[in-house]
Each structure stands twice: as structure tokens, then as C-alpha cells.
N, C-alpha and C positions, 0 to 999 in steps of 0.2 A: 091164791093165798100169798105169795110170793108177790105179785103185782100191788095186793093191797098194804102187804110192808114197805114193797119202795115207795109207793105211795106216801106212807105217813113219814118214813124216814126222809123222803125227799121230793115234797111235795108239790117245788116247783121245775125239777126238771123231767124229762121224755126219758126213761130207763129204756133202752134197747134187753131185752133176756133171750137167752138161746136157747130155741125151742129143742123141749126133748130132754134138758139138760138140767131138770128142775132139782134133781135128785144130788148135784153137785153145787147148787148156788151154796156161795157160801156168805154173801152179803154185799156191800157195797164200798168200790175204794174213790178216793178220792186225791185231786192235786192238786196244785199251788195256785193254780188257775181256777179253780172251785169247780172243773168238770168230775160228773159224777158218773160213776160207769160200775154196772154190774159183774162181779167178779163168780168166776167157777174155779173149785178144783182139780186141777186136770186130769190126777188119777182117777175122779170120780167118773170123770166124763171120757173116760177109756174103759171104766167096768160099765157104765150103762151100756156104750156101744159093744163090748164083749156081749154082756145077756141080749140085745136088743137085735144083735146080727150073729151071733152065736160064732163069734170067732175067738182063736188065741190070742192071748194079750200083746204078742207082737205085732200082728194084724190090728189091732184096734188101734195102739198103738201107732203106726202109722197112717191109718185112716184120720184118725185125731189130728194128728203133724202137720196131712195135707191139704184136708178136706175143712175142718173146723178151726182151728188155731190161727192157721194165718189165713183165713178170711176176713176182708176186710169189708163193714157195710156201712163206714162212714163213721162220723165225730164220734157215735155211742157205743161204736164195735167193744162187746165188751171186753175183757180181761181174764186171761188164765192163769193162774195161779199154781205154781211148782213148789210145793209146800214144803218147807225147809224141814220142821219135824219129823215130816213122813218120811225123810228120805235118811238123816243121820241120828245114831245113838244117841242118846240123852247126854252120854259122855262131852258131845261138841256141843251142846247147849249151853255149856256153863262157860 
């Protein structure tokens, strides 16, 4: 499902997705250079790895940091995304 949305969204370029991690896509970013790259949310993709290996969030949590995040596999490595909302009150939004 995923595949066939970047697909239509972005039809000429190769999306690299991070297996496992479907449950966190959160869409596609793009930059000034017109490279297009699949973005996740990171808290997402630290409760998948909690339920998936059945650890505490600080464990996943670092697991995430070392093993996933800064992996690099080249031009399409996707994008992790530390989601401003999730993290501060409504009150610093405005």
C-alpha cells in the first residue's frame, strides 16, 4: 500500500522504505534539489521496535539511535522525523 502511494505521488523517482517500519511512514519530504525521500516518525518507529522486541522504551530507544537512524544506505536513506507537536504543549505552537 505504501509503495503504491509513492508510487503515484512520485512516480519518477526509486523511494528507498524502511522495512518493518510501515506503521510509522508518515509520507514524503522533499528539497531544493528535487530529491525525494521517504520520511518516518521516530516515536513511531521506537513503539514498533518496543512491541516487536518487547523492550522498554529506553532500550528501543537506543536501539532506534544506533542501529536504525543513522544507517546510511545511500542517496535514498530515508528521513526520521522528531515531531515538533509530539514533543511540546500547544502553548509553544502559537
Amino acid at each position: 500500500m505504501i509503495e503504491a502511494w509513492c508510487e503515484e505521488h512520485a512516480p519518477d523517482e526509486s523511494i528507498l522504505l524502511a522495512d518493518g517500519f510501515e506503521g510509522a511512514f508518515i509520507g514524503l519530504g522533499y528539497n531544493a534539489g528535487n530529491e525525494v525521500r521517504a520520511c518516518y516518525d521516530i516515536e513511531q518507529c521506537i513503539r514498533i521496535i518496543m512491541l516487536q522486541d518487547e523492550l522498554p522504551y529506553e532500550d528501543a530507544a537506543d536501539y532506534f539511535a544506533f542501529n536504525v537512524q543513522v544507517a546510511y544506505v545511500g542517496d535514498q536513506t530515508p528521513i526520521f522525523v522528531d515531531r515538533f507537536a509530539l514533543r511540546y504543549p500547544q502553548q509553544y505552537l502559537n
